[in-house]
C-alpha positions as CSV (number, residue, x, y, z in Angstrom):
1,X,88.0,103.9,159.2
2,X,86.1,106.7,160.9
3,X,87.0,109.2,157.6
4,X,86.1,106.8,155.2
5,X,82.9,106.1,156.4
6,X,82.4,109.8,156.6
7,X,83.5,110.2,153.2
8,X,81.4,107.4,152.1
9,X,78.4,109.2,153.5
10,X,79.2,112.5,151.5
11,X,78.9,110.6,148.5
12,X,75.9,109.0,149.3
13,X,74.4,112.1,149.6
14,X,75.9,113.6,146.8
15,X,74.6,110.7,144.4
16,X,70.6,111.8,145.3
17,X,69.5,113.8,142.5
18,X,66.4,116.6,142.9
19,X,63.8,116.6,140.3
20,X,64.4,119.8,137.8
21,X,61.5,120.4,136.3
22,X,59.0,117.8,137.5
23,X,54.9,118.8,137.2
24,X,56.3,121.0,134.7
25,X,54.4,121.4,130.7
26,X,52.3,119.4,129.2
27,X,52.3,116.0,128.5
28,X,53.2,115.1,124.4
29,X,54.3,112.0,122.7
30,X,58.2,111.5,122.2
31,X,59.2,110.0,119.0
32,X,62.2,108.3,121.0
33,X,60.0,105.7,123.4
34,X,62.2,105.2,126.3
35,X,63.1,101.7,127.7
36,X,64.7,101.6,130.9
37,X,68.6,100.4,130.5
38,X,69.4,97.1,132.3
39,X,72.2,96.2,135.0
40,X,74.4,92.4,134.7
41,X,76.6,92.1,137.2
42,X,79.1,94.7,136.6
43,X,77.9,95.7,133.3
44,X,75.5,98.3,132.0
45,X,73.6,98.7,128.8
46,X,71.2,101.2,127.2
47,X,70.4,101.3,123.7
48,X,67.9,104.1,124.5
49,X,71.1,106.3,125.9
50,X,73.3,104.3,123.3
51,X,75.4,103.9,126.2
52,X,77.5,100.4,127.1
53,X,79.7,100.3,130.5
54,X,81.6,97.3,132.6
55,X,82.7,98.2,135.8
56,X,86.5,98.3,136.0
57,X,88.0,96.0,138.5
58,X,87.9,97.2,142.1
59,X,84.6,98.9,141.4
60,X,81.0,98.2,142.5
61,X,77.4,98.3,140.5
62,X,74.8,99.1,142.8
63,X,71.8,96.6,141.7
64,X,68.3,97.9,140.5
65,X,66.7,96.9,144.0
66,X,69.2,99.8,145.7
67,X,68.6,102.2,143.0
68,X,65.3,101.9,143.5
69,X,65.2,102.9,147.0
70,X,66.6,106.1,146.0
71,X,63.5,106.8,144.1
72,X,61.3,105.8,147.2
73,X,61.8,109.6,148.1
74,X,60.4,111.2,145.0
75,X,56.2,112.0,145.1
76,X,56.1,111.1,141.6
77,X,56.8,107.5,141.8
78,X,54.5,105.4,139.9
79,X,53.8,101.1,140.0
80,X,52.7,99.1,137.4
81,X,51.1,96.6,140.4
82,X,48.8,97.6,142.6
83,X,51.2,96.3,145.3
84,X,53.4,98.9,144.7
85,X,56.4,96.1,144.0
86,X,57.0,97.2,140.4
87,X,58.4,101.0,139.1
88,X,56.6,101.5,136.2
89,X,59.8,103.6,134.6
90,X,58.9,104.7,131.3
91,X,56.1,106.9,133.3
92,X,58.2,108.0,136.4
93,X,59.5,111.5,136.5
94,X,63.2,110.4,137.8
95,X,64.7,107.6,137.2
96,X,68.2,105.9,138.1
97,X,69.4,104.2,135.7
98,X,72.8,103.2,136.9
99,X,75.0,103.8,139.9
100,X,78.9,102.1,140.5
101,X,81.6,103.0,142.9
102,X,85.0,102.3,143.9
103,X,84.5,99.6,146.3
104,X,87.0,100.6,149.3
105,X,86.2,104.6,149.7
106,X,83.1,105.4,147.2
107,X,85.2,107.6,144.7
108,X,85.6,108.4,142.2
109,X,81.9,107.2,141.7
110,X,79.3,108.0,138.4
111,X,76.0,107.8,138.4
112,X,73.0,108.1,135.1
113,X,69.9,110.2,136.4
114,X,67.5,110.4,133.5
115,X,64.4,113.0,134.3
116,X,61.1,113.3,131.9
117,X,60.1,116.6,131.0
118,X,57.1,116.2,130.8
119,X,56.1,117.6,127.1
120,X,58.2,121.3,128.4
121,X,60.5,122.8,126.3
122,X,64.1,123.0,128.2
123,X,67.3,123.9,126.9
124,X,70.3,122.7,128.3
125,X,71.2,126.0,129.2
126,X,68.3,126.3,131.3
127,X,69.1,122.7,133.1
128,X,72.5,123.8,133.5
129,X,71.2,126.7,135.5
130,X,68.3,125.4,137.5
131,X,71.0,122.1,138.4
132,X,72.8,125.2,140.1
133,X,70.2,125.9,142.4
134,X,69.0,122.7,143.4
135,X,72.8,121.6,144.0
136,X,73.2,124.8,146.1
137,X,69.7,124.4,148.1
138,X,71.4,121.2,148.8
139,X,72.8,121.3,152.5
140,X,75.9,120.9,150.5
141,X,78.6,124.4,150.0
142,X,79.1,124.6,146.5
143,X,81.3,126.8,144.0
144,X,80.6,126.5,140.2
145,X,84.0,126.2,137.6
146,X,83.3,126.0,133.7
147,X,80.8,125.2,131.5
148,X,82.0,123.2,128.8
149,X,79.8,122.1,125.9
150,X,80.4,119.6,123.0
151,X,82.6,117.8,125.6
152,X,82.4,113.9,123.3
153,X,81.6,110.7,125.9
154,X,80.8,107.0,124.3
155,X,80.2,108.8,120.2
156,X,77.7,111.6,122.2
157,X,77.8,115.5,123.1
158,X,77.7,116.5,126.4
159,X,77.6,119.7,127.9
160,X,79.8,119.8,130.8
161,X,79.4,121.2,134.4
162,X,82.4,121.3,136.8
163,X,81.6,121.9,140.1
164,X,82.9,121.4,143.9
165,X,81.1,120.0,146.8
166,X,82.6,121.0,150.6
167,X,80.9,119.1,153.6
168,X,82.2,118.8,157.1
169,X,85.2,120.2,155.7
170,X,85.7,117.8,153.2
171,X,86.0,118.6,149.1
172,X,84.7,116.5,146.5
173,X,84.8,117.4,142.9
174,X,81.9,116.6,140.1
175,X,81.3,117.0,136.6
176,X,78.0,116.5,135.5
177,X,77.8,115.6,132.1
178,X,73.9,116.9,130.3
179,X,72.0,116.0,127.5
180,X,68.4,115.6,125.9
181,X,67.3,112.3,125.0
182,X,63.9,111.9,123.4
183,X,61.8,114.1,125.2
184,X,64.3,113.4,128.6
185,X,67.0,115.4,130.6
186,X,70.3,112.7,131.1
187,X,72.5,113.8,133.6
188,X,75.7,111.6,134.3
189,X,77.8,112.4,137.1
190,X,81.0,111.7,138.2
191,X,82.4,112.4,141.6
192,X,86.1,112.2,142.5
193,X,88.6,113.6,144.9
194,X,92.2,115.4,144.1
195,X,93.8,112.4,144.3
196,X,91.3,110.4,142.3
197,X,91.8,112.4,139.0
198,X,93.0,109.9,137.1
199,X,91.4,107.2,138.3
200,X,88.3,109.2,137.7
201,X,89.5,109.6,133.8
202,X,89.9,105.6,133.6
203,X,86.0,105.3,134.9
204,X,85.1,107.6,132.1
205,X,86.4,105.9,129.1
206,X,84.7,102.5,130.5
207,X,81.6,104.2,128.5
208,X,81.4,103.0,125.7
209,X,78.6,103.1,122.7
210,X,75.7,100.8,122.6
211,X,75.8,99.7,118.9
C-alpha cells in the first residue's frame, strides 16, 4: 500500500506541466479559433485537436473541476467572472485538457497539455529542446532516449520524445507526443512503468479521430 501511494504521488507530479514559452511574442490572430475539448464520463472529445478517446475499463478520467486545480498554480490564469469561478480557456496560456489513469496504481497514465504561444514563432524542434530543460529543472532525475518524428496517433503526426523519470529510486518511463495546433503547442504524455508496456500501447490506440 505504502509503494503505491508513493508511486501514485510520482505520477502526480510528473502529470504538472511548466509553461514553455509563456509571456513570449506577440499576440496575432490564429486562423484555427480554439475551443476547449469536453470530458463525459469516461469519454473525451476535441474537434479542435480532432482527437476522440473512451477510457478503457479499469481506468479513470479525472473531471474538469480537478484539472482545473492544476492550473490554479500558473500566474497566467485568466476568469471570464469576476468571481474568479470560470477559466476563461481560449485566453489562458496552459490549459489541461484531459487527464485519465489506471484506477489501482496511476499508470500507465496520459494526459493533453495544450499551451498558447502567444503570436511567437516555435518549431517543434525548439519545444522539444526547451521541454528538456524544464523536465530536467524539475526536482525529477531525468535521461533523454530518441527523438522520433512523424510517429502517426488518431490520423495526426507527432514528434516523439522518449524519456525516463527516477525519483526516490523509482523509474517511470514517458513519451511525450508534440504538435502545433493553430497557433498552440499540444503535448500528450503518456507515463508507464516496465511492466506496463503493453498496457500503455492499449491506452494509446483508445485515441481515436474526431470526425
Amino acid at each position: 500500500m505504502k509503494k503505491s501511494k508513493m508511486r501514485a504521488s510520482i505520477l502526480v507530479m510528473m502529470l504538472v506541466v511548466v509553461t514553455m514559452f509563456s509571456g513570449c511574442g506577440s499576440k496575432k490572430s490564429n486562423k484555427k479559433e480554439y475551443v476547449k475539448g469536453t470530458i463525459d464520463g469516461n469519454t473525451y472529445e476535441s474537434e479542435f485537436l480532432n482527437l476522440k478517446f473512451t477510457a478503457p475499463e479499469g481506468y479513470t478520467m479525472l473531471t474538469q473541476d480537478v484539472m482545473d486545480q492544476y492550473a490554479q498554480f500558473s500566474s497566467e490564469i485568466i476568469y471570464k467572472d469576476k468571481d474568479q469561478t470560470q477559466i476563461d480557456y481560449a485566453k489562458a496560456v496552459t490549459v489541461y485538457e484531459m487527464m485519465v489513469q489506471e484506477s489501482t496504481s496511476g499508470a500507465p497514465n496520459v494526459n493533453i497539455v495544450l499551451e498558447n504561444l502567444l503570436g511567437k514563432e516555435v518549431s517543434i524542434t525548439d519545444y522539444v529542446e526547451v521541454s528538456k530543460q524544464q523536465l530536467q529543472a524539475s526536482g525529477i532525475e531525468y535521461t533523454f532516449g530518441e527523438t522520433t518524428e512523424d510517429v502517426e496517433l488518431a490520423g495526426e503526426k507527432y514528434t516523439v520524445l522518449d524519456c525516463v523519470g527516477t525519483y526516490s529510486g523509482q523509474e517511470l518511463q514517458q513519451q511525450l507526443y508534440i504538435r502545433k495546433v493553430g497557433g498552440r503547442m499540444m503535448l500528450l504524455t503518456v507515463t508507464y512503468t516496465e511492466d506496463t508496456a503493453e498496457a500503455k500501447d492499449a491506452l494509446l490506440a483508445s485515441f481515436t479521430e474526431y470526425k
